[in-house]
C-alpha positions in Angstrom: 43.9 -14.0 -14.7 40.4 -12.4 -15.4 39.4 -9.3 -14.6 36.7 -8.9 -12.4 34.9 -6.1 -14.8 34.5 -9.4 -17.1 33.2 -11.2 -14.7 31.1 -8.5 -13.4 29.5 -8.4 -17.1 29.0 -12.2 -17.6 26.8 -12.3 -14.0 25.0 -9.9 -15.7 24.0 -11.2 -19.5 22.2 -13.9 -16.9 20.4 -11.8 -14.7 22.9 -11.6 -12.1 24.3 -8.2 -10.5 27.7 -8.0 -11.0 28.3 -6.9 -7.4 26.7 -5.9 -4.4 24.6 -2.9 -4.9 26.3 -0.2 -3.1 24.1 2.7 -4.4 21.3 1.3 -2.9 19.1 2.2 -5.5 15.0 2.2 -4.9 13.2 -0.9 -5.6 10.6 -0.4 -8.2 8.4 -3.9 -7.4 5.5 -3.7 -4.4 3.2 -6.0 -3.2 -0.1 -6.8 -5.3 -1.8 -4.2 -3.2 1.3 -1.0 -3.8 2.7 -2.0 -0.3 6.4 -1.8 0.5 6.3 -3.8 3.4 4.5 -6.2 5.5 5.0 -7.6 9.4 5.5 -11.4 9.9 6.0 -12.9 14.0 7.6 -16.5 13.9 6.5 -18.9 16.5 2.9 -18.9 16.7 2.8 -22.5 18.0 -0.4 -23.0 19.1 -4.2 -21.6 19.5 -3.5 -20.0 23.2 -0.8 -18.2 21.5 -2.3 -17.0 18.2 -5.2 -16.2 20.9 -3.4 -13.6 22.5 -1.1 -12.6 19.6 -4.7 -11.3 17.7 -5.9 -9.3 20.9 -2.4 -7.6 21.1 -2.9 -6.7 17.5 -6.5 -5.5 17.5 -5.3 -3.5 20.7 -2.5 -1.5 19.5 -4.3 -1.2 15.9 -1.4 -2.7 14.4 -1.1 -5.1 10.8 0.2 -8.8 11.4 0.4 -10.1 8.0 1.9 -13.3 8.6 2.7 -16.2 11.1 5.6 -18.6 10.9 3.4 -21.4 13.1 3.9 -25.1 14.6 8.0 -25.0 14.0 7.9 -27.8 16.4 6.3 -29.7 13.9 2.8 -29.8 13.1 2.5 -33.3 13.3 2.4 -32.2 17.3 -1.0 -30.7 16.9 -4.1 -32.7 17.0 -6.5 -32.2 13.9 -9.4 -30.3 16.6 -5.7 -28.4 17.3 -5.4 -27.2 13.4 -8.8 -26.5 12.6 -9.3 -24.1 15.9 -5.4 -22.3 14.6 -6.9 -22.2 11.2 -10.4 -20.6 11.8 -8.9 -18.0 14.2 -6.5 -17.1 11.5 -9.3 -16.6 8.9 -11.6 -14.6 11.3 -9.0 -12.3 11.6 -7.3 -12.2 7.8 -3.9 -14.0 8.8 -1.8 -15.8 6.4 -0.7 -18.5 8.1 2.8 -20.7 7.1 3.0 -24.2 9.0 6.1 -26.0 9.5 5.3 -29.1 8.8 6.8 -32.1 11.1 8.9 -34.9 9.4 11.7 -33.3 8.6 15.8 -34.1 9.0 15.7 -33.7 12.8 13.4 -36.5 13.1 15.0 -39.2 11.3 17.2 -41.8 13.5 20.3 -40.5 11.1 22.8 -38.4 13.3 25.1 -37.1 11.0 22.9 -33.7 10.7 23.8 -33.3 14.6 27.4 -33.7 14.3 30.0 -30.5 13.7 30.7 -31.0 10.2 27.3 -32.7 9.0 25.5 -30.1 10.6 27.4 -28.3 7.3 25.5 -30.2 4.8 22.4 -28.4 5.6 18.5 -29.4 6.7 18.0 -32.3 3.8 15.5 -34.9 3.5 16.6 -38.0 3.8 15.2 -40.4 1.1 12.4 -41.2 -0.3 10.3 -42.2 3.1 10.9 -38.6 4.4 9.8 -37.0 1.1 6.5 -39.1 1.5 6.0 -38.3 5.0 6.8 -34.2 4.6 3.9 -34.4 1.8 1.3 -36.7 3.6 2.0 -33.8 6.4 0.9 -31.0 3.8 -2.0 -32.5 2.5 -3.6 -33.0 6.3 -2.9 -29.5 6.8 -4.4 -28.3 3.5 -7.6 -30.7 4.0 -7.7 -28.9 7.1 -7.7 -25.3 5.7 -4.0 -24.0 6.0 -2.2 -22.7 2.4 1.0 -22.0 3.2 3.7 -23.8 4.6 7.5 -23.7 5.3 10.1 -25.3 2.7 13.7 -26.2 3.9 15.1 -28.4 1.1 15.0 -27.4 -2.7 14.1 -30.9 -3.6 11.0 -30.9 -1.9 10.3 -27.3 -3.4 10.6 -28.4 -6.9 8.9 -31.6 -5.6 5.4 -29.9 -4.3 5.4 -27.4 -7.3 5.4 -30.5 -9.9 2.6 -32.0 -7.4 0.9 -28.5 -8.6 0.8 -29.0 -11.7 -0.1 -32.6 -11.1 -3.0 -31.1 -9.3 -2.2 -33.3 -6.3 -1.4 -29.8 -4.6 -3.5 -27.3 -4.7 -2.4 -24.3 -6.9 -3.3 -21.3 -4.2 -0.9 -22.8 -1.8 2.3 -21.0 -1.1 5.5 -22.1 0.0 8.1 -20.3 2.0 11.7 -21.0 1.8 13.5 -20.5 5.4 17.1 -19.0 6.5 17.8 -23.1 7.6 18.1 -23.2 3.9 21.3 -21.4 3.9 20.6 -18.8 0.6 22.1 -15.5 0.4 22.8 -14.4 -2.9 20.9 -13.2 -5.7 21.6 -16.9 -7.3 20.5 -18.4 -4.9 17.2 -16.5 -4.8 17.1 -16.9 -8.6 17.3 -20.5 -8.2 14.5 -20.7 -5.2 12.0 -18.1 -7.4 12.8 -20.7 -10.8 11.7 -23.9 -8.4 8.6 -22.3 -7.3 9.3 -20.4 -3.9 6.4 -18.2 -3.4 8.9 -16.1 -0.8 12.4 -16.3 0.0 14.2 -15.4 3.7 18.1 -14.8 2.5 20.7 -14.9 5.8 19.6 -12.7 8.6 23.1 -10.6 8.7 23.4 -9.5 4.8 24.1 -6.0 4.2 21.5 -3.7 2.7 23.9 -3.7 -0.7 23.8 -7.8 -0.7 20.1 -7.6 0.0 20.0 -5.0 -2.6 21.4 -7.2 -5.3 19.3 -9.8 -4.2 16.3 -7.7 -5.1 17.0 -6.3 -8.3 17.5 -10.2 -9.5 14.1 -11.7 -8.4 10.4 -10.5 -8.3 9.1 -12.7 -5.0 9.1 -10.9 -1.6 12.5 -11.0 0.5 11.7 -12.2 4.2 14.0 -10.0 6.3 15.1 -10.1 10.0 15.1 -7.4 11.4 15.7 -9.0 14.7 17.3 -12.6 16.0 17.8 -14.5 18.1 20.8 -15.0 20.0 21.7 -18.3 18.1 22.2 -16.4 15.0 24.0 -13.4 16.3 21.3 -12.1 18.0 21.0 -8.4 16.4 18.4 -5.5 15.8 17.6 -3.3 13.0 14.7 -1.5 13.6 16.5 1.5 12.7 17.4 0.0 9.3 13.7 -0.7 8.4 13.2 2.4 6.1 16.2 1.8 4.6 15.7 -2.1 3.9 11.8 -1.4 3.0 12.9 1.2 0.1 15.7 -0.9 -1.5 14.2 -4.6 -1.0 10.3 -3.9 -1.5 8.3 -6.1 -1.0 9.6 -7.4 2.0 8.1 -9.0 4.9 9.8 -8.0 8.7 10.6 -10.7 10.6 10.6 -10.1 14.5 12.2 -13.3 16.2 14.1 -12.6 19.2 15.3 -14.8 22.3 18.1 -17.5 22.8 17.4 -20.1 20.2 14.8 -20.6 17.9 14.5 -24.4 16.6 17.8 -26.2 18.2 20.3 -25.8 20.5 20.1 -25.2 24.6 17.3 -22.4 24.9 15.4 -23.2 21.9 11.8 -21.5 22.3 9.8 -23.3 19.2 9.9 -27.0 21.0 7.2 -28.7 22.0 8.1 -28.6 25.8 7.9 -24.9 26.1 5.4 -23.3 28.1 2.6 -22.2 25.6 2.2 -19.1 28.3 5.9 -18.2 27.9 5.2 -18.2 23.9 1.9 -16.3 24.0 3.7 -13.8 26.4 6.6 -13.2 23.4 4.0 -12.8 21.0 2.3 -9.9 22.7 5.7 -8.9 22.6 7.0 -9.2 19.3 3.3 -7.1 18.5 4.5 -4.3 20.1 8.1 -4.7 18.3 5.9 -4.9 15.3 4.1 -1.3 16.4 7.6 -0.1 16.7 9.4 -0.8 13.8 6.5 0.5 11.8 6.6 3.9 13.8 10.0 4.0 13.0 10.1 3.6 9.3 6.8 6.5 9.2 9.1 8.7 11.0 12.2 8.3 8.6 10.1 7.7 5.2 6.2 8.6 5.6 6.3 7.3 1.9 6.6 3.8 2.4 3.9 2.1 2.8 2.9 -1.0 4.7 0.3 -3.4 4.1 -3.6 -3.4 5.8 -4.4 -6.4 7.3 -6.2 -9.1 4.9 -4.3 -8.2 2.1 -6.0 -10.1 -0.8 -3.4 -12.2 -1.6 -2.2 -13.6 1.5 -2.6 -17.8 2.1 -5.2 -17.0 4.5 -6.7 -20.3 6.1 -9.8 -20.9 3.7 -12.0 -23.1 6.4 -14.4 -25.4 5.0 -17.5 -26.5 7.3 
């Protein structure tokens, strides 16, 4: 039988820690502009609710960096929709990451639905669904928007060959999501080598498995520090020092409430009540104010973004 100390030390000729990194050491890599960390809200689904998320914002003087928008699919919004979203994001220096719409969920194949193919992950499905996912993209990105949501690693290598291509446009960023399952720092490896622009590991790691994580990629780690109940439903705001010093750069991710894209209670459907959504976002604003308050009280020397950070995918609206 091996010993694990030789296992330990072939992770680590590739670039992989040999275990979970239990000293917790400080990260050494910031954002382009020194920051440790940054705020991101999640279902910003349409312009009433971005509308009232930017007053809360400008009213308690707080950064939002980032919205995870349209997870019901932006295929649900209209193109007068998107270009009103986008221009309200650039006017007030938000990166903006769409979710497109064709995606596993909408495909007449049930097998995703079903207790044990629900274990095979959020794929697509041939070559049709590849097609649509990238038509989706490029109406988004002719309408201003330069980031977007990526479930599926083939479609992540996929868009980053349609780069190079020049099909895609190289200042657009794509997001991996928790649906994609990653939580190790392979699996970040793996995402960073295919192109992810940022990664969001497994909402329940440990600060020494989001630790190791770190120390083998340079992209930013997209970290919850609260979820909904679907996914355990917890809250870290009193880990947010702590996870800004040994996983800069990170983004903070503030989703809360039952369910998030499936299941009964689901918030980010098209059905809900874009007053109930605009509501949370005022909300998860001040969750934002309070995690930051937080962190300043623990470790004044972390530092978190301004807003307009120069290299967020800002919406860059044409005329």
């Amino acid at each position: 039988m091996r010993d694990l100390h030789d296992v330990r030390a072939m992770l680590e000729k590739v670039g992989i820690p040999g275990q979970d990194a239990y000293d917790l050491p400080d990260s050494q890599k910031r954002f382009p502009d020194g920051a440790h960390y940054r705020m991101e809200i999640s279902g910003v689904e349409r312009p009433q609710v971005l509308e009232e998320l930017i007053d809360e914002m400008e009213k308690r003087d707080i950064p939002i960096h980032r919205l995870i928008s349209t997870v019901m699919g932006s295929t649900l919004l209209d193109d007068a929709e998107l270009k009103d979203f986008a221009q309200m994001a650039a006017d007030a220096d938000l990166e903006v990451i769409i979710t497109p719409g064709p995606r596993s969920g909408w495909d007449i194949g049930r097998q995703l639905v079903t207790p044990e193919g629900g274990l095979s992950g959020l794929r697509y499905r041939g070559s049709d669904q590849l097609t649509y996912v990238i038509a989706e993209y490029l109406r988004c990105i002719d309408l201003g928007f330069r980031g977007f949501l990526c479930i599926d690693e083939g479609l992540l290598w996929l868009v980053n060959e349609l780069k190079k291509t020049g099909d895609i446009p190289e200042d657009v960023v794509f997001k991996v999501s928790i649906f994609a399952g990653h939580a190790s720092a392979a699996g970040g490896r793996v995402l960073e080598t295919l192109g992810a622009s940022t990664f969001n590991p497994l909402g329940d790691l440990t600060l020494p498995s989001l630790a190791s994580i770190r120390q083998a990629i340079d992209i930013p780690l997209d970290l919850h520090i609260m979820l909904s109940d679907s996914f355990g439903g917890f809250n870290r705001f009193y880990e947010g020092a702590e996870m800004a010093r040994v996983c800069a750069p990170c983004y903070f991710k503030i989703e809360p409430g039952p369910a998030l894209a499936a299941g009964p209670g689901a918030w980010y459907k098209p059905w809900t009540s874009p007053d109930m959504l605009a509501w949370q976002a005022r909300e998860k604003v001040k969750y934002a104010q309070i995690i930051h308050e937080l962190i300043q009280a623990t470790n004044p020397e972390l530092k978190l973004s301004a807003i307009g950070a120069p290299d967020l995918a800002i919406p860059s609206v044409r005329s």
